[in-house]
N, C-alpha and C positions, 0 to 999 in steps of 0.2 A: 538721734531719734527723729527730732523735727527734718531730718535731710530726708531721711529716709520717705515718710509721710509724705512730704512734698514731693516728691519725684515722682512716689504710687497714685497719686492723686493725679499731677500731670501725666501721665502715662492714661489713666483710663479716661481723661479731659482728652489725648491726641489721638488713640487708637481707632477711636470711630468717626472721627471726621477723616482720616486718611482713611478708613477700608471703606467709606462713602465717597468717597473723592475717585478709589481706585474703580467702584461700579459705575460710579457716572461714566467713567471714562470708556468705559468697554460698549463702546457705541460705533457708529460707521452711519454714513448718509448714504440714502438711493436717490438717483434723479433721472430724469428721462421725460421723455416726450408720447402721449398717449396719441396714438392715428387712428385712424381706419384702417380696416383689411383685416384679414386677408382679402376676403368677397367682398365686394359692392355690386350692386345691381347695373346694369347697362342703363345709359342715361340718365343718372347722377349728376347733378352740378358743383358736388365735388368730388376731385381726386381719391381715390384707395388711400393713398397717403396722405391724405389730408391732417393735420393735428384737429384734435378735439380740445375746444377748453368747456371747465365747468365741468368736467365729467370727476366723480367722486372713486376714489381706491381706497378698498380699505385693506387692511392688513389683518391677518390672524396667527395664532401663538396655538397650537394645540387646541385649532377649533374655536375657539373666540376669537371677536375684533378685539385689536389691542390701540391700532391707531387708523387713522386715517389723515385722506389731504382730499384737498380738488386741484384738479387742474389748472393753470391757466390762462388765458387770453390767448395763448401762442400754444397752449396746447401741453405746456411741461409741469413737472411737478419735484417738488423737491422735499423729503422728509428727514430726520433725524430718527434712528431706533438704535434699541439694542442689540448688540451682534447674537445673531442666531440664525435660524432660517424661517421664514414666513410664508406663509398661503397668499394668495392675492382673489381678493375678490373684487367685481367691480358691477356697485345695483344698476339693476335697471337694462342688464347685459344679457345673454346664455354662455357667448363665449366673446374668449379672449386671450391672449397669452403674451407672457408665461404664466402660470397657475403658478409658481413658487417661485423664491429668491431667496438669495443668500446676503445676509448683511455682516461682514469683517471688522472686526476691530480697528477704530482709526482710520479706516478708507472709506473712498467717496467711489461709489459701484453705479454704473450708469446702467439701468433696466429701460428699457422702452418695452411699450404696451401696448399691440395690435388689439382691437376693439373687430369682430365681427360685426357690424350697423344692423344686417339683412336679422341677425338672430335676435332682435328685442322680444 
């Protein structure tokens, strides 16, 4: 009887730290480099492709932010989410692309993010 007890006790003591170990894990990373372009204006002193750093990305889940990052010095950005697929918004912007991404289980997905300058 005491086997028995102990075993149902460790059983409900291991179940939910593995089925939380198994969610954490259903994760994937984005990174990339946020630029300019498509459009810049003629006489610019910098390049369309220039990287932006400092510039904020957030991320959205069914219309809410769920995370965000900034950019850079060199203009890139690197976050940890959970696999699923995400909106991208970016303040202070009109446009920008891509408007969506896809984040995979276990993989590292390289998104780069053109920034229009001209449409603040």
């Amino acid at each position: 009887m005491k086997l028995v007890v102990l075993a149902a006790l460790l059983l409900v003591l291991v179940v939910p730290v593995a089925g939380a170990a198994s969610r954490t894990s259903q994760r994937g990373v984005l990174y990339g480099v946020v630029t300019r372009g498509p459009a810049c204006s003629k006489g610019e002193l910098h390049p369309c492709v220039a990287p932006l750093p400092g510039v904020t990305i957030v991320f959205l889940r069914h219309g809410h932010a769920v995370a965000q990052t900034t950019t850079g010095g060199d203009g890139t950005y690197q976050i940890r989410l959970h696999t699923g697929r995400y909106g991208i918004r970016v303040p202070g912007h009109k446009r920008w692309a891509p408007v969506r991404v896809r984040v995979w289980t276990g993989q590292v997905t390289r998104t780069n993010i053109e920034i229009d300058t001209l449409s603040r």
